[in-house]
Backbone bond lengths (Angstrom), bond angles and torsions (degrees), N, CA, C in turn:
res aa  C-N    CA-C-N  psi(-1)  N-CA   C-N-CA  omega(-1)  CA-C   N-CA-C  phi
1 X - - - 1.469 - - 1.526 108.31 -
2 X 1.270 119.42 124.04 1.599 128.30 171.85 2.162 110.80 -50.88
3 X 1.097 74.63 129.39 1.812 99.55 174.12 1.439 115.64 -90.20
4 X 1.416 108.57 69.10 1.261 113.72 171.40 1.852 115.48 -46.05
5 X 1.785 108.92 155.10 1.427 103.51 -166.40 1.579 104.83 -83.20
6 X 1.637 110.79 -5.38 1.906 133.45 -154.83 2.014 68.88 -102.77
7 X 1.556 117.40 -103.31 0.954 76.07 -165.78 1.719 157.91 -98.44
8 X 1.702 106.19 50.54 1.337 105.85 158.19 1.631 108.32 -76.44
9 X 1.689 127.28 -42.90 1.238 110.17 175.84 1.672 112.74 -37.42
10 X 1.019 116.16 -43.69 1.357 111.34 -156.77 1.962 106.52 -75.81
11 X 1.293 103.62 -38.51 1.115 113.46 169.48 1.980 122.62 -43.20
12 X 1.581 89.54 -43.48 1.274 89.25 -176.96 0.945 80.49 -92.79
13 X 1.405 171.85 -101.63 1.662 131.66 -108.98 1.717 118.49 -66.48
14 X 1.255 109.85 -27.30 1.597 115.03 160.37 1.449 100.67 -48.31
15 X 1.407 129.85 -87.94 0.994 133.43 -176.65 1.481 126.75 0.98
16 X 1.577 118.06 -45.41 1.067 152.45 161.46 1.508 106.13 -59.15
17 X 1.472 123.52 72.01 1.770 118.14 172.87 1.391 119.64 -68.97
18 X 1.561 115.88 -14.99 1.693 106.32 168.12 1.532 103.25 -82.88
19 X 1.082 144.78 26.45 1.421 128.81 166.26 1.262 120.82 -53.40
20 X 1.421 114.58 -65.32 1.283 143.32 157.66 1.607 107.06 -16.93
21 X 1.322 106.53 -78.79 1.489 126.21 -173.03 1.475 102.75 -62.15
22 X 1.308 145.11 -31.74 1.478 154.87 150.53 1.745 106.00 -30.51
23 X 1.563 113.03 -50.15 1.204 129.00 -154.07 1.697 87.31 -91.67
24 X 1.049 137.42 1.41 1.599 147.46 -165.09 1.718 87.32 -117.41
25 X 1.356 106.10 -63.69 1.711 98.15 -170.82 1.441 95.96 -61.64
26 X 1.004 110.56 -40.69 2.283 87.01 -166.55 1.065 114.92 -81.04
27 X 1.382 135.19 -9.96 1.474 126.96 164.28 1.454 106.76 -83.51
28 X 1.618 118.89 -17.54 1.781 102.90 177.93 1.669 91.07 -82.21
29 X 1.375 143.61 -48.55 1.201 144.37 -172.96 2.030 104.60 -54.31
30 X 1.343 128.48 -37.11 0.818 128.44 -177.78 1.899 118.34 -90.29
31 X 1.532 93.25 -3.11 1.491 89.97 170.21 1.442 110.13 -97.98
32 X 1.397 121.48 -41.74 1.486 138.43 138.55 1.418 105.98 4.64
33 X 1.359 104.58 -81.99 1.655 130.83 179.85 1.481 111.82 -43.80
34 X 1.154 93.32 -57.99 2.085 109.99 168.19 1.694 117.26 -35.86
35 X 1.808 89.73 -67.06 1.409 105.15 175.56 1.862 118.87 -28.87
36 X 2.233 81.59 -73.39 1.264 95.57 -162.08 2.071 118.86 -61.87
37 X 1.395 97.33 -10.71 1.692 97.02 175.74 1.370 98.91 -87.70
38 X 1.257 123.74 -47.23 1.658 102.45 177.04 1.016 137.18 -32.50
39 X 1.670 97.55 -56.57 1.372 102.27 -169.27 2.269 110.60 -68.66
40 X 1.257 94.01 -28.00 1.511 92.91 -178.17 1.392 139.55 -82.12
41 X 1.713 88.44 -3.47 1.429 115.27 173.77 1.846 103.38 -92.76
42 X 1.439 116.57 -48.59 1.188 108.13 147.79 1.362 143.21 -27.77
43 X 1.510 116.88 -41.04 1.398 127.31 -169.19 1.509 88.93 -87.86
44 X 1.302 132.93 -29.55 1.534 136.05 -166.61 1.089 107.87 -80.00
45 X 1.316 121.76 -29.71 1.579 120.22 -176.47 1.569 108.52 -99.93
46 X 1.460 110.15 -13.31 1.602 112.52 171.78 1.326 122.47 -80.33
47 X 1.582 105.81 -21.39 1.335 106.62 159.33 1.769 126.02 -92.28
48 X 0.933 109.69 -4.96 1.776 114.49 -178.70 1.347 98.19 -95.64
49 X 1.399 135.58 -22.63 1.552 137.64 154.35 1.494 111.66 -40.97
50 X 1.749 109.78 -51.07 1.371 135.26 -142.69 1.614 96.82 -81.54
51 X 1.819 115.11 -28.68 0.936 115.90 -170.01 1.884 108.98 -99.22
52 X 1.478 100.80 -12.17 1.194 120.64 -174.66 1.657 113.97 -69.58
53 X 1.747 113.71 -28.97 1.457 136.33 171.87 1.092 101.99 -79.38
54 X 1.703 122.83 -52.14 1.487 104.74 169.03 1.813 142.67 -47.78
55 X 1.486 95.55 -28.73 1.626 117.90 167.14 1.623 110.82 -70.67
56 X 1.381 116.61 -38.65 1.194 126.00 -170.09 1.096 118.20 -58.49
57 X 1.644 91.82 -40.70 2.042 113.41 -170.67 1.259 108.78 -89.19
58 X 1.564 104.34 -96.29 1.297 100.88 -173.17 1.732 130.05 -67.10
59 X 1.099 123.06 -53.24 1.174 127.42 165.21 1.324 127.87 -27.08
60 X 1.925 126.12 -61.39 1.170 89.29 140.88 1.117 160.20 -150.68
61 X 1.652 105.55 93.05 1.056 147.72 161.36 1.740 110.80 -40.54
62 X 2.329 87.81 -73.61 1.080 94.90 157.98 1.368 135.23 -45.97
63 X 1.569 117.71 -57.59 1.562 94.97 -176.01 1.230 129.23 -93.54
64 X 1.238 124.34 32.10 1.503 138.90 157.03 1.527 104.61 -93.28
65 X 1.874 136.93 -24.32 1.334 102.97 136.38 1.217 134.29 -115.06
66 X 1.698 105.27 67.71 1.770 123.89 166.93 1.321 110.21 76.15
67 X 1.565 123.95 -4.64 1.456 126.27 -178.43 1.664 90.63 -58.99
68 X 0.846 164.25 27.32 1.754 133.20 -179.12 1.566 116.31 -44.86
69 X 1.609 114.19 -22.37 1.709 85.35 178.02 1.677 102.90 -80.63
70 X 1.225 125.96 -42.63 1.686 98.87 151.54 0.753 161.04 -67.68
71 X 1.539 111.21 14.14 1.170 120.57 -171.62 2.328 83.19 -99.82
72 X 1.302 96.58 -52.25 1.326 87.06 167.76 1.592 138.01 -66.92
73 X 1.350 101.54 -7.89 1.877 92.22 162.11 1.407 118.42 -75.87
74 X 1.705 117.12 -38.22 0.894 137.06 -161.79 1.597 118.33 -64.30
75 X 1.250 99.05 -40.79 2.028 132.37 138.11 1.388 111.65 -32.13
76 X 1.062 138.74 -73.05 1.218 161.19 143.96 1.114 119.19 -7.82
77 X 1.547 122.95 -77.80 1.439 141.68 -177.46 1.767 108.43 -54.56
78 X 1.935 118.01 -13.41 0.959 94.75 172.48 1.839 125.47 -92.92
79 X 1.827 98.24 -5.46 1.497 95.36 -173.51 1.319 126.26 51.21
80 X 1.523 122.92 15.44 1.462 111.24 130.70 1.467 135.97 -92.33
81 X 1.325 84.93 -163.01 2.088 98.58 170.20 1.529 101.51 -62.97
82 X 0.936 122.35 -51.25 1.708 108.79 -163.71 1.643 110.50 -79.96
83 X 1.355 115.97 -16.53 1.777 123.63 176.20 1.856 93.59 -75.51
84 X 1.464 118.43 -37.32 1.501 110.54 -175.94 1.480 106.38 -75.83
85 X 1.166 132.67 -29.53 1.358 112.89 176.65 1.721 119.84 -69.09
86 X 1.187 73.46 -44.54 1.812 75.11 172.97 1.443 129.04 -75.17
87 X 1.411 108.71 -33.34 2.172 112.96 166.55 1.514 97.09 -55.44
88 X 1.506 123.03 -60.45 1.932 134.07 -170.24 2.157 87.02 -23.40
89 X 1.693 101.08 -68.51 1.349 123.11 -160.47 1.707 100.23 -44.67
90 X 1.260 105.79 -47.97 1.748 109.56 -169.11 1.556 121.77 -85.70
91 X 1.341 107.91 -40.23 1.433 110.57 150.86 1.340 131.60 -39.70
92 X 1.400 121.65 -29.61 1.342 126.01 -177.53 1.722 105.06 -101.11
93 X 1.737 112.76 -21.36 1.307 115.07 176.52 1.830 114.98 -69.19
94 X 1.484 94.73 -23.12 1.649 101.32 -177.89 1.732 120.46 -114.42
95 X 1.547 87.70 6.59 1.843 93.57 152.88 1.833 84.77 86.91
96 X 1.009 146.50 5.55 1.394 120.85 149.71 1.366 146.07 -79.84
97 X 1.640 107.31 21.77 1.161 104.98 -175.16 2.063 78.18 -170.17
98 X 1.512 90.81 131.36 1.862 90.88 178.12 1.687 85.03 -72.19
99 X 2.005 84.68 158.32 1.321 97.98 166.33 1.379 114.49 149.31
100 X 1.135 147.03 154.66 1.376 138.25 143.35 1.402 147.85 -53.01
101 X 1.235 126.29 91.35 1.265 109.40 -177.22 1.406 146.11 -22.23
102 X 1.553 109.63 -55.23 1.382 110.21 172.01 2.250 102.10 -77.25
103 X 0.648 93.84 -64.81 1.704 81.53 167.65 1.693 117.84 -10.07
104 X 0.927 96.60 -54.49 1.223 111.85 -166.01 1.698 134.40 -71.24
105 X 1.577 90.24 -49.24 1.577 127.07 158.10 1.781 91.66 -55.33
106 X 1.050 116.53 -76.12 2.094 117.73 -163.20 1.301 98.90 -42.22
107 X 1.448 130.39 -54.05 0.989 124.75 -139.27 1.752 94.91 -86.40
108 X 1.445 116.03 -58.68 1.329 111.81 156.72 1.493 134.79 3.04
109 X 1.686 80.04 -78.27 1.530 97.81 167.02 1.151 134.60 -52.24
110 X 1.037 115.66 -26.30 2.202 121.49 -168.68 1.715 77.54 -87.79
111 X 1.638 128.44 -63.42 1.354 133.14 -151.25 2.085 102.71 -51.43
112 X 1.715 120.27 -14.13 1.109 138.34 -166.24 1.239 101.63 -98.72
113 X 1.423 108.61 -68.68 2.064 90.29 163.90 1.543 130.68 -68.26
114 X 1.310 99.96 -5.46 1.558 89.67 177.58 1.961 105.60 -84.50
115 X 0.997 99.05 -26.38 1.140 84.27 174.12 1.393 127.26 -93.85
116 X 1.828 109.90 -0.71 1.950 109.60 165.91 1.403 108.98 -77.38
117 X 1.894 108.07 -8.00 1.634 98.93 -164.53 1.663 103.17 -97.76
118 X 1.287 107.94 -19.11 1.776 111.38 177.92 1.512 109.59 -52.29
119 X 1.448 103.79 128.26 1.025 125.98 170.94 1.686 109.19 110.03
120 X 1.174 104.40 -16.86 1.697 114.51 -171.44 0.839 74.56 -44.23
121 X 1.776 127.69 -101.80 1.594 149.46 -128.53 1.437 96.74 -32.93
122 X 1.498 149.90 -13.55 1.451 135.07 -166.57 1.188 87.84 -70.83
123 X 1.462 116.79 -56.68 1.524 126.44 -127.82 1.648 86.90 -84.00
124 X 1.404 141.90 -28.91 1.672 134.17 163.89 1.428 107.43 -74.34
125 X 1.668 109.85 -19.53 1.646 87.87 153.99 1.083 166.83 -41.77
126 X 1.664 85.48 -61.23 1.061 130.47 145.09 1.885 133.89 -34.15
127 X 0.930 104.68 -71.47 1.366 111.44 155.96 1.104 112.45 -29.70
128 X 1.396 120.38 -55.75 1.467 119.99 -158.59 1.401 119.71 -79.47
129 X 1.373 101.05 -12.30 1.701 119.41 -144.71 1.488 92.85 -105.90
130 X 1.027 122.42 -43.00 1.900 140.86 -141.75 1.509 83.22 -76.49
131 X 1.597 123.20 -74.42 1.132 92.90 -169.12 1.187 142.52 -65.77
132 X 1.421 139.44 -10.79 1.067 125.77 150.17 1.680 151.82 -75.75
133 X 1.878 81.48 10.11 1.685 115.71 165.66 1.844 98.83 -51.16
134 X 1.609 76.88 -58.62 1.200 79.28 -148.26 1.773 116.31 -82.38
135 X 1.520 111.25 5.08 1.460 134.10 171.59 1.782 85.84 -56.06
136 X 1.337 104.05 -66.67 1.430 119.18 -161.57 1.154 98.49 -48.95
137 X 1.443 155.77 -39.96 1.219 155.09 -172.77 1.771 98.13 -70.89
138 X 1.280 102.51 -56.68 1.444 98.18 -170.00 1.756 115.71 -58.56
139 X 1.503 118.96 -39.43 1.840 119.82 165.47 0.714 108.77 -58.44
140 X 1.985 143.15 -38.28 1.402 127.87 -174.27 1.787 107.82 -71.76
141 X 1.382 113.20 -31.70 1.529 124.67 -159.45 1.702 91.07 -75.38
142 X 1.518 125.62 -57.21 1.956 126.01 -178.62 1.315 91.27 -73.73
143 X 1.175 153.63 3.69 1.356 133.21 -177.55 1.778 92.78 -104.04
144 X 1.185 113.37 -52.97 1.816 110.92 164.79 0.974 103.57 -25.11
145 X 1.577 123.98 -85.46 1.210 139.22 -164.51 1.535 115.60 -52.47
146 X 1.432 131.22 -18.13 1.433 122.35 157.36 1.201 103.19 -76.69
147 X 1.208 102.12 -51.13 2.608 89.81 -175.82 1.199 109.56 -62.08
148 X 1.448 119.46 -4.03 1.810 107.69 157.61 1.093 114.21 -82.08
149 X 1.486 120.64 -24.96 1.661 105.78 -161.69 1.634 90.19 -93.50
150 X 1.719 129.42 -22.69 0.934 119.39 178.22 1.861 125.47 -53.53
151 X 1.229 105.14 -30.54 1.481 142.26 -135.20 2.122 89.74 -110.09
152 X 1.287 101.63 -23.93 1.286 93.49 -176.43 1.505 115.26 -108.38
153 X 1.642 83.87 -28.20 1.960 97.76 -163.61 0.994 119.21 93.41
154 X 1.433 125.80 -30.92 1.421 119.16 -174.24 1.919 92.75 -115.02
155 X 1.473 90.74 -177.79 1.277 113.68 -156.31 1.719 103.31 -113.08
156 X 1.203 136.29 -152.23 1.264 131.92 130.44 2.241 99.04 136.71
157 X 1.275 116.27 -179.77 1.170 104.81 170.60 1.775 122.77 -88.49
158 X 1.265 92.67 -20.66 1.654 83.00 165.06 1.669 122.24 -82.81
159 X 1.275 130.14 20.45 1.260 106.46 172.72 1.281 82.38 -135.38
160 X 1.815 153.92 19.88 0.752 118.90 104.30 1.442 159.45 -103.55
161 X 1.209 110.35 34.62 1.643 137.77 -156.90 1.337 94.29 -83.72
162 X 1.781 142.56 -30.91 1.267 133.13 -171.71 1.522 99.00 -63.68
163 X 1.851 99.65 -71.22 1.704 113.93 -178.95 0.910 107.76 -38.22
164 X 1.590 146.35 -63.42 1.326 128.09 -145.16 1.933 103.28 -83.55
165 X 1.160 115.68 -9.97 1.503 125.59 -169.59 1.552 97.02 -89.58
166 X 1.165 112.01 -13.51 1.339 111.61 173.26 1.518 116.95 -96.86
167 X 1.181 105.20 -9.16 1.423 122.62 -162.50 1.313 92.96 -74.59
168 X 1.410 96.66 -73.93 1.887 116.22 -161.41 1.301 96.17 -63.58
169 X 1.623 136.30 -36.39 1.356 118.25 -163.84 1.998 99.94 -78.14
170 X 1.092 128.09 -25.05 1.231 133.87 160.62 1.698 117.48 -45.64
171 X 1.758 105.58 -56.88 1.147 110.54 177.71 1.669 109.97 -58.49
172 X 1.238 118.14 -71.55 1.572 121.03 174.94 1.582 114.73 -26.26
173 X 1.419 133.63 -55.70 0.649 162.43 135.21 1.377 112.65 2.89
174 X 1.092 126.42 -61.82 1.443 128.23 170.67 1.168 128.60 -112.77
175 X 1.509 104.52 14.20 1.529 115.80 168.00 1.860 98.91 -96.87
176 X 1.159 112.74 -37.56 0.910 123.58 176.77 1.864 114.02 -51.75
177 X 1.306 114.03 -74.86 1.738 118.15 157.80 1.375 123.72 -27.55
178 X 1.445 120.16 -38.77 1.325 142.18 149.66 1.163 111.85 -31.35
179 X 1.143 109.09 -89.40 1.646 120.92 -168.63 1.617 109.11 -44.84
180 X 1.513 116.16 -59.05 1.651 114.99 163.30 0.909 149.20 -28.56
181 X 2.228 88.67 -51.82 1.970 84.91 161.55 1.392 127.89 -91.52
182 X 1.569 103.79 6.53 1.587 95.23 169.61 1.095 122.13 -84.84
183 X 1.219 142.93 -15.98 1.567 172.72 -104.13 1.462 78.82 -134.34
184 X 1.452 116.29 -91.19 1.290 138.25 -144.86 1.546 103.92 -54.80
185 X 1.806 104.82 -35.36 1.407 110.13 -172.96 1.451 118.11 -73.14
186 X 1.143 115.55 -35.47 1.347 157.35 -158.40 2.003 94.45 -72.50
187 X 1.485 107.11 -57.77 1.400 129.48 -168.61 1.779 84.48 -60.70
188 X 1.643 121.85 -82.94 0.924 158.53 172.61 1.718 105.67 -10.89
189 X 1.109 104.70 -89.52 1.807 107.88 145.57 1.458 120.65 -5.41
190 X 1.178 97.05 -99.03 1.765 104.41 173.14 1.393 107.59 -20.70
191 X 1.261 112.36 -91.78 1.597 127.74 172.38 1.361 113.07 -22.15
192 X 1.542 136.39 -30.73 1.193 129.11 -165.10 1.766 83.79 -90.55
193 X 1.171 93.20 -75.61 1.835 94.50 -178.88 1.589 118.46 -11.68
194 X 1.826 104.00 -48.20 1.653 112.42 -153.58 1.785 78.81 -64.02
195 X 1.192 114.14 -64.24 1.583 131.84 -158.21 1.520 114.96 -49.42
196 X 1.701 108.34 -34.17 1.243 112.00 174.18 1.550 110.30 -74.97
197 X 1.618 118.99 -27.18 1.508 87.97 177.94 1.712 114.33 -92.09
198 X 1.278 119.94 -14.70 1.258 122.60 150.64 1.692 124.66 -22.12
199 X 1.687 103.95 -68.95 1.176 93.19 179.12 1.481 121.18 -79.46
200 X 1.286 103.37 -7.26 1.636 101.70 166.80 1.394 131.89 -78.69
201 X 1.537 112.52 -5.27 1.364 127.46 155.97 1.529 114.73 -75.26
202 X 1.263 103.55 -45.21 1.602 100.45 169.63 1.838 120.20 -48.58
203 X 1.376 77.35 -58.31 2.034 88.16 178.31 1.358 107.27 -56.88
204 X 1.177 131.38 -49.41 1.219 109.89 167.75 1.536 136.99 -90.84
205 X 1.588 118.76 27.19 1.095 112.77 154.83 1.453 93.10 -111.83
206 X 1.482 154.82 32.09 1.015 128.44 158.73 1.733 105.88 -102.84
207 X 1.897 104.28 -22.05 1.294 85.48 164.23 1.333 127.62 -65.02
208 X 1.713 137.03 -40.72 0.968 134.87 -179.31 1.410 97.22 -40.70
209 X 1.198 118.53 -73.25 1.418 106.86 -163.26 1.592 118.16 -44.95
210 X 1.199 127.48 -42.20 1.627 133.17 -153.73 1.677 80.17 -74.22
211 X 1.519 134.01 -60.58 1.012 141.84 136.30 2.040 115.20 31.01
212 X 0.991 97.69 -59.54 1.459 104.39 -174.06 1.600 112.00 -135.13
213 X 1.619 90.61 36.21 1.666 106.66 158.94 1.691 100.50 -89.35
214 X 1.084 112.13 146.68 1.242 117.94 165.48 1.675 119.79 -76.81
215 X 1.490 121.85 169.50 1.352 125.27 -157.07 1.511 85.51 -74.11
216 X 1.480 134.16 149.33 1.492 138.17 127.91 1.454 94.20 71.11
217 X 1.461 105.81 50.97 1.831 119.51 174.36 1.115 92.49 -87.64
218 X 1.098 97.25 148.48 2.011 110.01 164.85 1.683 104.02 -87.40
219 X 1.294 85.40 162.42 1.260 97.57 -161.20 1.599 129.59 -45.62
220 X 1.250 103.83 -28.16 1.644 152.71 -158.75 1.790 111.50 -96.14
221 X 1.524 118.20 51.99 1.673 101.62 177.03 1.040 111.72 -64.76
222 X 1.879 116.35 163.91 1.670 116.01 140.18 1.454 91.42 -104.00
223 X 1.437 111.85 157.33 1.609 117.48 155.94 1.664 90.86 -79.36
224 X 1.624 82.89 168.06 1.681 111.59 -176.54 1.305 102.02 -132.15
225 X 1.556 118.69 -167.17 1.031 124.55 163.23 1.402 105.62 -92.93
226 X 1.584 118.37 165.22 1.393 110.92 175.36 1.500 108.00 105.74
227 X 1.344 130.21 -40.16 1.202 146.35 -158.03 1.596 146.21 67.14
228 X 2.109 84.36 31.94 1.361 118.84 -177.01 1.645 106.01 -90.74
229 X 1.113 108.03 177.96 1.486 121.24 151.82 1.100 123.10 -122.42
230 X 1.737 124.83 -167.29 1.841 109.71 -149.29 1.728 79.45 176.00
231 X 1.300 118.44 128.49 1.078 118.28 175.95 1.502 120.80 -70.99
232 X 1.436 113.34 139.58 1.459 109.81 -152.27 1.815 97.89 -70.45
């Protein structure tokens, strides 16, 4: 019988019986992978929340009464993403850095979720990707199982009961990884959204306030009546 060059390729990748089992390690390594970004993208957004209560509270606290340079250390003192959007905003409210306030705050802000959302896109990759990981497991696993029955001549359920057991546990397998990272992304998502308009309530009540600072205020307001300020 002629040895085609189509199928000797194919021959030799059969040949190869961990294929299958290959297609088992990278969906457990890729759920692994799943896991371990969830959870750290989680911890990333549990703390930019954490810093998000701190803005809520004290901060401004301060600049609702005209403190902005404490309200901007206090910004500061936390050394994250969400303390830099808001110092960018106050720095420019107290003349140390040219610029616009609200300018400054927006732009901040997008530069703060873009960086809680990096890394998402794996995990909708993922999703998308997994199952046909694991398709690929299932053609190598019925394609075994014909070069057995080829290989024997006969037919029957024991010579193909290995392949196809490899098949479905392949398929499961990456339907399974699937389902996780869409979940996770899905969870993840939401949460970024809730958080992004959160801090966009912040940004824009701190512009109002910077808003009805007067030109070349010191650092230091009192409110007044009227809805002026008055150097403390």
């Amino acid at each position: 019988m002629p040895d085609g060059s189509g199928m000797g390729g194919i021959d030799a990748l059969l040949s190869h019986t961990g294929v299958a089992g290959a297609v088992l390690q990278a969906t457990f390594v890729a759920s692994v992978l799943v896991v371990a970004l969830g959870l750290e993208r989680m911890v990333a957004l549990w703390r930019f929340r954490r810093d998000l209560r701190v803005v809520e509270g004290p901060v401004l606290s301060l600049a609702r009464e005209g403190d902005i340079a404490g309200a901007r250390k206090r910004c500061e003192e936390l050394g994250t993403a969400v303390g830099s959007v808001f110092v960018a905003g106050f720095d420019r409210a107290l003349g140390r850095v040219r610029g616009q306030p609200p300018t400054a705050l927006v732009r901040e802000q997008k530069r703060a979720l873009g960086q809680l959302r990096s890394w998402v896109w794996l995990l909708g990759t993922a999703g998308a990707m997994m199952p046909f990981v694991g398709l690929f497991g299932t053609v190598i696993g019925v394609m075994g199982s014909f070069r057995a029955i080829g290989e024997s001549g006969t037919g029957g359920f024991p010579i193909v009961s290995a392949g196809i057991s490899e098949a479905l546990v392949a398929t499961a397998s990456g339907l399974f990884v699937a389902l996780e990272a869409v979940l996770v992304y899905n969870f993840l998502q939401n949460a970024i959204v809730r958080t992004g308009r959160d801090i966009g309530l912040l940004v824009d009540e701190v512009i109002e306030l910077l808003a009805v600072m007067p030109p070349n205020a010191p650092a230091r307001l009192e409110p007044v009546e009227g809805g002026h300020a008055r150097s403390a």
